[in-house]
VOLO-998220 format. One record per residue: residue in one letter; x, y, z of N, C-alpha, C, O, CB in turn. Coordinates in steps of 0.02 Angstrom, whole numbers, plus 50000, padded with zeros to 5 digits. Glycine has a CB too. Layout:
N
AXYZXYZXYZXYZXYZ...
# end
This chain:
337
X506715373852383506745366752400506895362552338507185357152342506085364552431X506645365852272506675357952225507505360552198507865356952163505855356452137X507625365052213508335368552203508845362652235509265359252205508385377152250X508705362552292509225357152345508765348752335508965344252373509185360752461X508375347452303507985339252280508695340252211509145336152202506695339052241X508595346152176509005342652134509635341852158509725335752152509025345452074X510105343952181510415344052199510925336052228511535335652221510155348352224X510625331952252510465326352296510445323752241510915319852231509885325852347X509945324352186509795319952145510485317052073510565312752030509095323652120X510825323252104511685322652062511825314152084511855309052050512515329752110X511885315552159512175310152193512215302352173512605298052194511885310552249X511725301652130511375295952086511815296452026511975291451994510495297252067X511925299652016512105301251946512815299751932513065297951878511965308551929X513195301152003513835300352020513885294152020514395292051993514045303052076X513455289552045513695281252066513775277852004514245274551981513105276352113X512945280451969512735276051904512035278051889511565276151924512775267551915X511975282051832511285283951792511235279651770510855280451722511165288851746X511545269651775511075264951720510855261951770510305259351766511385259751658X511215261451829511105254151871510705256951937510115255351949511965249751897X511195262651990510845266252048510025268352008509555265652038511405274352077X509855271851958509095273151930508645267951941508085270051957509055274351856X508685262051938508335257251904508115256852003507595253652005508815249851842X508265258352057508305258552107507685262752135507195261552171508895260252117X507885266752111507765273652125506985275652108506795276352050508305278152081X506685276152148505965279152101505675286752129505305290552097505195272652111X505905287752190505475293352236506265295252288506595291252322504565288752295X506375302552279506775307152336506475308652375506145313752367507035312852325X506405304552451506025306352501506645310352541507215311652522505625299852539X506275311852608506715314952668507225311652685507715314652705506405315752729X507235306552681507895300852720508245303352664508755305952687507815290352729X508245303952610508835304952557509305311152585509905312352586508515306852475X508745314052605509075321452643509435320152714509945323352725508405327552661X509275317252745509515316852819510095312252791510585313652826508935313452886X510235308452755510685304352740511285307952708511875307252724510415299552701X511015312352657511795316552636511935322352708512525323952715511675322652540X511605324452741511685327752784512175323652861512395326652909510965330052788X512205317652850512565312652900512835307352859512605301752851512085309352956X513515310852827513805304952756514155299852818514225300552879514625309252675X514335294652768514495288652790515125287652815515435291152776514385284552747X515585285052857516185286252846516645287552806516725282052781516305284052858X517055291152778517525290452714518145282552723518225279452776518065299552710X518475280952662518855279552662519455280552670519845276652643518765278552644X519665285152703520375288252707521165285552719521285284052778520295292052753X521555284952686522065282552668522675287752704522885292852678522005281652590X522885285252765523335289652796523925286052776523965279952785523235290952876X524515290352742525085288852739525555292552766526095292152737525175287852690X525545296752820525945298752874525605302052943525095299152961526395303552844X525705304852965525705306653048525415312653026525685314752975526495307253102X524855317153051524595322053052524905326953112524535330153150523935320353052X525615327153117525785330153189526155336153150526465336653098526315324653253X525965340153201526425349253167527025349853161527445348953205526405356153212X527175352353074527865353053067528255357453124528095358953182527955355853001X528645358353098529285363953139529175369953124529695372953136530085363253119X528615374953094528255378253110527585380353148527165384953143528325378753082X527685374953186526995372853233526475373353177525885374053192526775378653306X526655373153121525775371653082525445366153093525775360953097525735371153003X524815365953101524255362253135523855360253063523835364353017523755367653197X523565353953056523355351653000522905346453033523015341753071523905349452950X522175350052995521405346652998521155345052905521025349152861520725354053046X521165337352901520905337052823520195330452877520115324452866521765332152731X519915333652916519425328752934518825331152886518815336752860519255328753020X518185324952874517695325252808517505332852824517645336952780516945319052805X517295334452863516625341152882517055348352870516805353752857516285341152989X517835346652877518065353652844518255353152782518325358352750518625356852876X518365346752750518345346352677517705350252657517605355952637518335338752650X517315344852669516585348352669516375355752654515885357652622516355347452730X516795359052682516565365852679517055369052663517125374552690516275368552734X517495367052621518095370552584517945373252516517505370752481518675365552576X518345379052492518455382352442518705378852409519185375952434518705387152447X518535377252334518855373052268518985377552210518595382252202518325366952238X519395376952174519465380752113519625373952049519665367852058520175387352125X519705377851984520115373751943519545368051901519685363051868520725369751999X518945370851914518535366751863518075367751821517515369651836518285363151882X518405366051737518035368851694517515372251687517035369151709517945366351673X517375377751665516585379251627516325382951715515765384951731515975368851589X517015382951761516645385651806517185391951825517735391051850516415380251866X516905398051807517465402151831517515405951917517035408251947517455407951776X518025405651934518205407051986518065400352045517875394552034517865413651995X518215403252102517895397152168517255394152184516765397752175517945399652231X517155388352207516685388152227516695384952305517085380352315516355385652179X516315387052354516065383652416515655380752423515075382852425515975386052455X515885374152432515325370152468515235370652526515665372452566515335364152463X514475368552546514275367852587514015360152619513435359052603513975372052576X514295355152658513935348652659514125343152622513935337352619513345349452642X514815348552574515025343152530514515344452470514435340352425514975335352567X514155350652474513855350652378513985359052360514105362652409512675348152363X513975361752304513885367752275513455367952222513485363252182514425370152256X513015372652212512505371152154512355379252126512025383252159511695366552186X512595380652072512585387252053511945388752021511545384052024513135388952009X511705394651987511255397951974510835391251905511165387551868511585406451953X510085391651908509745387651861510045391951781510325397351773508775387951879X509895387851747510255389951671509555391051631509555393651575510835382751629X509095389351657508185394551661508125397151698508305393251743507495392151666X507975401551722507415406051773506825399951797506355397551767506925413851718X507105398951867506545393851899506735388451867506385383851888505725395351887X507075386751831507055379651818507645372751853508085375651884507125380251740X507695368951855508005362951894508535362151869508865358651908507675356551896X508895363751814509425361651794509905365251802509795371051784509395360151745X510605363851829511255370151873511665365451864511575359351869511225373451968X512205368751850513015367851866512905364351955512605367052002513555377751862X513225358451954513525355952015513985351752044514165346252021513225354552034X514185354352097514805350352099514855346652185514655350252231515515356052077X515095340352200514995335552250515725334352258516175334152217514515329152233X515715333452348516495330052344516135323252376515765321552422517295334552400X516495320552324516395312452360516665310952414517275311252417516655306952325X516295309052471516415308052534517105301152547517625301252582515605306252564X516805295352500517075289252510517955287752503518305283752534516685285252462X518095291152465518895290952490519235298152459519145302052412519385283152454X519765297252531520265302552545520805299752564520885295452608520085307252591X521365303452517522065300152544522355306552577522175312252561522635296752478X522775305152622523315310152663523895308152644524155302852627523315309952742X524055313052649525085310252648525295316252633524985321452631525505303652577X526195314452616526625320952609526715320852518526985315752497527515320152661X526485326352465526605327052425527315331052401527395330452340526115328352415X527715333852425528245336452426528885334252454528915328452473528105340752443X529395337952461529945335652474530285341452558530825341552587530385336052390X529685345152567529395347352644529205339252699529405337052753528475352852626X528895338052666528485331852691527805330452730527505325552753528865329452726X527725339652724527025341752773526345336752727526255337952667526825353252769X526065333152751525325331252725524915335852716524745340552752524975327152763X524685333352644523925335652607523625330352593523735324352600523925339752539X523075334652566522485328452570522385328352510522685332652478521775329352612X521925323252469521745324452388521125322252404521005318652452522155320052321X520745324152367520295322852381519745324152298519785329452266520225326652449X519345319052279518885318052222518255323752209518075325752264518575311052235X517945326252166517675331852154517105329352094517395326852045518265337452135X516475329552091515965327952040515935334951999515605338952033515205325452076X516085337151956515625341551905515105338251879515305333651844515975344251846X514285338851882514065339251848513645346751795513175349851820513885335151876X513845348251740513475352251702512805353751696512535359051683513595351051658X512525347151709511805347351693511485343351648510905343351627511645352751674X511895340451638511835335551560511925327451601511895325851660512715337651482X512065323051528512305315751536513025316451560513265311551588512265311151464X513385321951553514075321051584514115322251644513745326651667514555324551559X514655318051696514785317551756515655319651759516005315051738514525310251780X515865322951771516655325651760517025325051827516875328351877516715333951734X517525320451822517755319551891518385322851887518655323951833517815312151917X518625324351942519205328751952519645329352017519385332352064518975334851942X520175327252025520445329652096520785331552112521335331552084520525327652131X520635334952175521015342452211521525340752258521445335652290520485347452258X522035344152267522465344752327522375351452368522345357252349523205344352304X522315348352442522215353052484522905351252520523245346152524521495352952523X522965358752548523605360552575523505365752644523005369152635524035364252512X523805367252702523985371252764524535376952721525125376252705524415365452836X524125381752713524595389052683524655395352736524605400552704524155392852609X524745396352799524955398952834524175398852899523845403452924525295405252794X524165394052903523425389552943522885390752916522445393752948523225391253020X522805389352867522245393152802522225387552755522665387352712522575401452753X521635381352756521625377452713521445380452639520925383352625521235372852736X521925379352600521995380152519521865374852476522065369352496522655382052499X521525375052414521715370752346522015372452307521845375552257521335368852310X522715369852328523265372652265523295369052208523735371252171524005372752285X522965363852184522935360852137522255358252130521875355952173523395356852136X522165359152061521555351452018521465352651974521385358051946520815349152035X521435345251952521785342751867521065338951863520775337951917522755336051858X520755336851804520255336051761520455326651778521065325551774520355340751671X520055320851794520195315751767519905310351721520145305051702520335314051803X519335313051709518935309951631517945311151652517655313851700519215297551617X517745308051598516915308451605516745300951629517025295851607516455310651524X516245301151676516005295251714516605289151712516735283751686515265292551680X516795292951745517635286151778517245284551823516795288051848518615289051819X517405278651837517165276251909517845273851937518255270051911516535269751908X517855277452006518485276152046518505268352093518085266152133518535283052101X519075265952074519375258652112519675261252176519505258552229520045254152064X520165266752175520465265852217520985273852214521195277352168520745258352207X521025274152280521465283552301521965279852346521925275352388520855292152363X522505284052314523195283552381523835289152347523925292552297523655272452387X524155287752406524755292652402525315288852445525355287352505524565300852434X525715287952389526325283452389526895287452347526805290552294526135275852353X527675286152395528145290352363528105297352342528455300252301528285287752315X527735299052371527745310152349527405306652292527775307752244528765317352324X526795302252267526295302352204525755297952208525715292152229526625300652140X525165303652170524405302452190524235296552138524305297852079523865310052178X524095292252151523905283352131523095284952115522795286552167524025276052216X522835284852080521995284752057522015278551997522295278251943521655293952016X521445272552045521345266651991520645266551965520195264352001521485259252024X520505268751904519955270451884519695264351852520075259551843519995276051845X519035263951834518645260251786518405265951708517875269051705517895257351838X518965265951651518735270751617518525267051560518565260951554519185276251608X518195273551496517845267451431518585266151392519025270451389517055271851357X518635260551367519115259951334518985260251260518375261151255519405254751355X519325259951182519225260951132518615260851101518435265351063519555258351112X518185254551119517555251551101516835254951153516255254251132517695242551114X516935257751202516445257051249516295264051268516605268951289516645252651306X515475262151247515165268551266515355271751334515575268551381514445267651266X515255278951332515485282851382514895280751472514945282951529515415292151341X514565277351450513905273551513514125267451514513595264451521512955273051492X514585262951511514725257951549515535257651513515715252951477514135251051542X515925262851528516855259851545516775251451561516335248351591517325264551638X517325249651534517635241651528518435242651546518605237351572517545237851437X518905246451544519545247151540519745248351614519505253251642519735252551490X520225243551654520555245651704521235248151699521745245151679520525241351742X521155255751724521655258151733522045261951789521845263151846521615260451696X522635263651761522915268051838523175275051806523405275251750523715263351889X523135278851836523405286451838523785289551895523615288451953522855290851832X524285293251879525005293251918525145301151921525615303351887525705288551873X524785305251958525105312751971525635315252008525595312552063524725316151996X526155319352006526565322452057526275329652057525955332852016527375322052041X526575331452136526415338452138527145342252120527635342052157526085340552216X527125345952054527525350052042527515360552038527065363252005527615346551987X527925364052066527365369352078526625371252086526295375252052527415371752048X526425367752137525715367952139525295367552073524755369952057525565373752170X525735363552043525295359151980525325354051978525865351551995525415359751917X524635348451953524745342651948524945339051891524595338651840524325340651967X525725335351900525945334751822525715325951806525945322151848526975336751809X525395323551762525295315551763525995313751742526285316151693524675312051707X526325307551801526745302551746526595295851701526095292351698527235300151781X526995295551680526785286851634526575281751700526965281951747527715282051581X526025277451705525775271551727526115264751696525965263151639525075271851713X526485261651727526895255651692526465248851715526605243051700527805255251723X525885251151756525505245251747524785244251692524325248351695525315244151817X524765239751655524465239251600523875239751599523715237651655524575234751574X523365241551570522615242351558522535235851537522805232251495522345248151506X521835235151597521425227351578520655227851574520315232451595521555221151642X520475222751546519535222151545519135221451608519225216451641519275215151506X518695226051628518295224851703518195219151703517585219051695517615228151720X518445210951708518415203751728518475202051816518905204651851519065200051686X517985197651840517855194751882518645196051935518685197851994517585187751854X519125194651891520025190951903520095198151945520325196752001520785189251810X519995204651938520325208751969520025210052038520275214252075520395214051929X519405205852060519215204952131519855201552186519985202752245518535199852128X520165197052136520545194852175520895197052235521135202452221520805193452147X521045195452296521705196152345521235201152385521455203952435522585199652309X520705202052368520295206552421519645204052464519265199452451520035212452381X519655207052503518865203152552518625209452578518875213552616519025196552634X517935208752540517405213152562516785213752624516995210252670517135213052512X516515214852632515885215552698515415219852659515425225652638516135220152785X514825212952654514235219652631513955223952671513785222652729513625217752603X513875230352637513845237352695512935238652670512595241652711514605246952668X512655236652614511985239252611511855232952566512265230352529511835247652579X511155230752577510855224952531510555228152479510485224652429510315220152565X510305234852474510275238852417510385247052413510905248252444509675237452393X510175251452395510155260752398509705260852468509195257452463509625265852313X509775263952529509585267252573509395262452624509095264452673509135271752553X509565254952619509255246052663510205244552696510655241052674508835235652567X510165247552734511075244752753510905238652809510425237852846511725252652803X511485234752799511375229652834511715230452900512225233852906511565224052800X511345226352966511415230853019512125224153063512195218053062510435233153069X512535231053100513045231553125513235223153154513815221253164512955237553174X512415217853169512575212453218512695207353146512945201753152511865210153286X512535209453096512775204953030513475204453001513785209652989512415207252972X513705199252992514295199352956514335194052905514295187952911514845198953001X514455199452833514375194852779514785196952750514955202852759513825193952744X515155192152698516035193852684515705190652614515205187352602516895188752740X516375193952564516485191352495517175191452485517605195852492516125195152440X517175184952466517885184952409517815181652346517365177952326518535181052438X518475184152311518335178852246519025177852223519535181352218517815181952178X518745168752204519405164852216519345158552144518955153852143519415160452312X519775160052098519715154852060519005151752031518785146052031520045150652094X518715159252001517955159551979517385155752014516935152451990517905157151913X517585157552095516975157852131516925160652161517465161052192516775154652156X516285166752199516185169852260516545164852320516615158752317515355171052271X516705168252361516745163052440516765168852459516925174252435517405156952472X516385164852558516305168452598515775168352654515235166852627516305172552569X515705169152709515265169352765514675173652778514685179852775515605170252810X514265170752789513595175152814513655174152897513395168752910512735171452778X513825176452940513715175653008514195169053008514725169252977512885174853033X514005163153044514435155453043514325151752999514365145653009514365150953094X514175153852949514175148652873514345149552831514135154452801513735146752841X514795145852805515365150552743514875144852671514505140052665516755147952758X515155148952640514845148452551515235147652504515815149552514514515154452520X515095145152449515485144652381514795143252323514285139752319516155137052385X515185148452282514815150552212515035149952167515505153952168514635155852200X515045146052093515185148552040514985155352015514435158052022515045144652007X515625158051976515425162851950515825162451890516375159651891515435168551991X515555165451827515685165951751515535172951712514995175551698515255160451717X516355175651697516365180351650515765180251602515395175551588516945179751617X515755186351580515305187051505515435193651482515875197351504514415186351510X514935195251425515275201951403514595204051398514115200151404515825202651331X514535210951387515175216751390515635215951468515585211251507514755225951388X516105221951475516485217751530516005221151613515655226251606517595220251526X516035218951661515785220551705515095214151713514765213451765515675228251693X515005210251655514315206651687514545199751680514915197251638513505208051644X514195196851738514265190251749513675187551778513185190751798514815188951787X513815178251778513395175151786513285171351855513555165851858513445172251740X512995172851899513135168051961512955162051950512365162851965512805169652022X512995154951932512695149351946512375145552028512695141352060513165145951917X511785148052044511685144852083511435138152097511225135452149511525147652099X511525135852027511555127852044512125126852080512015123852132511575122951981X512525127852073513395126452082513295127552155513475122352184514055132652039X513105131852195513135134152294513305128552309513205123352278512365136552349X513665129752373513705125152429513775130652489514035136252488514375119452424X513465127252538513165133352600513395127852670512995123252674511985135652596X513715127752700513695124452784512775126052796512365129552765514375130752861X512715121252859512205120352885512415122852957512155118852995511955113552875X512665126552984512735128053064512155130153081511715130653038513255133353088X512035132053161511625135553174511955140853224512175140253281511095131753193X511895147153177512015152753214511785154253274511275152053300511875156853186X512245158853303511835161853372511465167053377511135168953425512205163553420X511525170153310511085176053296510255175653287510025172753238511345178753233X510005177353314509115175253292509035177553215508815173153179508405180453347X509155182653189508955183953108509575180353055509595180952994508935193753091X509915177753084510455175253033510255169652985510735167752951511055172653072X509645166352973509445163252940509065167552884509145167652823509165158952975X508765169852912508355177152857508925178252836509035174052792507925185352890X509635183952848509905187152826510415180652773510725182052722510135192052882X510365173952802510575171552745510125169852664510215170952604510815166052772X509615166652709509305167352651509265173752602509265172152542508755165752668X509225179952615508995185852571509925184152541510065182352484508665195652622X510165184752566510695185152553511055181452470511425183752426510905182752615X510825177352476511045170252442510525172552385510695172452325510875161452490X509915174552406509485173852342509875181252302509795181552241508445174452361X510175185552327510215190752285510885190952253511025194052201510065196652320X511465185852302511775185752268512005181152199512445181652157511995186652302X511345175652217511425173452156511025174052112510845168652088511535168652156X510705180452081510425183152058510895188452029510655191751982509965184152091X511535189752049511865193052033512205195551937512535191751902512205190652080X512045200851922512135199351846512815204151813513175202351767511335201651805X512875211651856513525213751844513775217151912513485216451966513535218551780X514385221151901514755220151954515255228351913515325229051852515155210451965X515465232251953515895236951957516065241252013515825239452067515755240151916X516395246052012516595251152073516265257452071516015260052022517335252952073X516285260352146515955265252167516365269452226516265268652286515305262452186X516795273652199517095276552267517585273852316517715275852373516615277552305X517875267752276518065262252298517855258352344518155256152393518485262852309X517245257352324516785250352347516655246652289516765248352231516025251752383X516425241752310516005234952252515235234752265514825233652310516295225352274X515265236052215514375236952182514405229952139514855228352101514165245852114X513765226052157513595220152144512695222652096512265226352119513625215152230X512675220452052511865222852024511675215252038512035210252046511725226451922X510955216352039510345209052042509685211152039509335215452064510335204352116X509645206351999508645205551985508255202052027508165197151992508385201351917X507955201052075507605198152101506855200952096506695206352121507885197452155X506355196452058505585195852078505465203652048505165207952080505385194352176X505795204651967505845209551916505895214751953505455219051955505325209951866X506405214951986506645221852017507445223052033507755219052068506245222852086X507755228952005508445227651997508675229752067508245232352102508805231651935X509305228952093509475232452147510375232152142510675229552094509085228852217X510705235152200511375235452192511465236052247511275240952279511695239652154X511875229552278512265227752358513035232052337513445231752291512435216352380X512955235252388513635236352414513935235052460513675234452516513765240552419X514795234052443515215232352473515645235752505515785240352467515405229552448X515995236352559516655238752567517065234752589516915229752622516715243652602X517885237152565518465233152598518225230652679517845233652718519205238452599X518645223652691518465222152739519135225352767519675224052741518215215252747X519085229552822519395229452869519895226652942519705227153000519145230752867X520555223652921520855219352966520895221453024521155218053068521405217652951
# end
């Protein structure tokens, strides 16, 4: 049992050992029933999953990822299978908690055609952890090799990246990371960047990125609208709520149920933290039709303007806040048109 507690306890480690911890105090059962029923993925379909002209048939749904064969990552020789979406090899003591492990991140998956066949694969994100402070991300291409899901590829893509964003565009794999840039410790990356793979003989070759590396600033929220999906780690906000974020010319905006909002908000450094001013709010006065929509505004408002930094997770938005000396982290996902 404390074999599979640790295990789970990677999962933390993956988001954020500075910010998800401070959360975190006790691995109860729900932690378990929760990786055991992951959340939807993000999946990024860029063609038709219908059988080539060899009637090959192609399943990249989460639960057979899940339980796929991986190769191709350091310090680990030969395959490994997960199970559930985790693998956790032998303790590096006798009886003791600490193992090689490795997680596929549930939250995004792109499909599409990597070749000039045009059959779709999937790519899909991969956690090494060693056992240590390092978190090693990496991702795989899965492929249909004579109805026999394969990983014919995976390439290494840095230590505690935190992922913006997965796609597959033009026969090439798009990964927008949050990595450390020259100055910044390897526990809080500041540098936005992009990384550009093709599949060449079932190798993944990187090309040059012609879009420029920038500072984690407020500005790159832009042109997007979010829905908060949890008010903190394991508290999701429920299905009859709808609360949106945007950010527009250094302010939050956005609706809680029928009352839309505006916030100042102000850069600071290091990059990723900012300041909400909630002197600055302005909130409508409607009255919803929802019976808890006043609660859910209020909590709402107090945490987000309490809000102190801000980065990515799997390509979601992770918001940090202090409220009543206790830290927490709202998450976001794309809002869905």
């Amino acid at each position: 049992m404390k074999r599979f507690i640790s295990v789970f306890m990677s999962l933390f480690a993956i988001y954020s050992s500075t910010i998800m911890a401070a959360e975190i105090t006790t691995l109860g059962s729900h932690v378990i029933e929760l990786q055991q029923k992951p959340s939807s993925s993000l999946t990024t379909y860029t063609t038709d999953l219908r059988p080539s002209s060899n009637d090959q048939s192609f399943d990249y749904s989460l639960p057979v990822l899940q339980q796929a064969y991986y190769q191709g990552i350091d310090s680990i020789g030969g395959t490994v299978h997960l199970r559930q979406g985790l693998w956790a090899g032998e303790p590096y003591q006798p009886g003791g908690n600490v193992m090689p492990q490795v997680m596929l991140l549930n939250d995004l998956i792109a499909i599409g055609p990597l070749t000039a066949n045009n059959d779709p694969m999937a790519v899909v994100l991969l956690n090494y952890s060693p056992g240590g402070s390092g978190q090693y991300l990496y991702i795989a291409v899965m492929a249909y090799q004579h109805n026999k899901l394969v990983n014919i590829a995976t390439h290494y893509v840095g230590d505690r990246v935190r992922v913006k964003g997965l796609m597959i565009k033009n026969h090439q794999i798009i990964v927008d990371v949050i990595q450390a840039g020259k100055n910044d410790p390897a526990c809080c990356p500041g540098d936005v960047a992009r990384h550009i793979w093709i599949l060449k003989q079932n190798k993944l070759v990187e090309t040059p990125s012609h879009q420029p590396i920038v500072r984690l600033t407020p500005a790159i929220l832009a042109n997007t609208e979010w829905q908060l999906e949890s008010w903190r780690y394991g508290d999701p906000v429920s299905n009859s709520s709808k609360i949106s974020l945007r950010y527009i010319n250094g302010h939050f905006v956005g609706m809680v149920d029928c009352n839309n909002y505006t916030i100042t908000v102000k850069p600071l450094l290091p990059p990723g933290s900012i300041k909400v001013l909630g002197q600055h709010a302005a909130v409508t006065t409607r009255t919803c039709s929802a019976p808890l929509a006043p609660h859910y505004q209020k909590r709402y408002l107090e945490q987000l303007t309490n809000v102190t930094q801000f980065t990515y997770f799997a390509g979601k938005l992770a918001l940090t806040y202090q409220v009543n000396h206790h830290t927490g982290v709202m998450i976001f996902s794309t809002l869905k048109k």
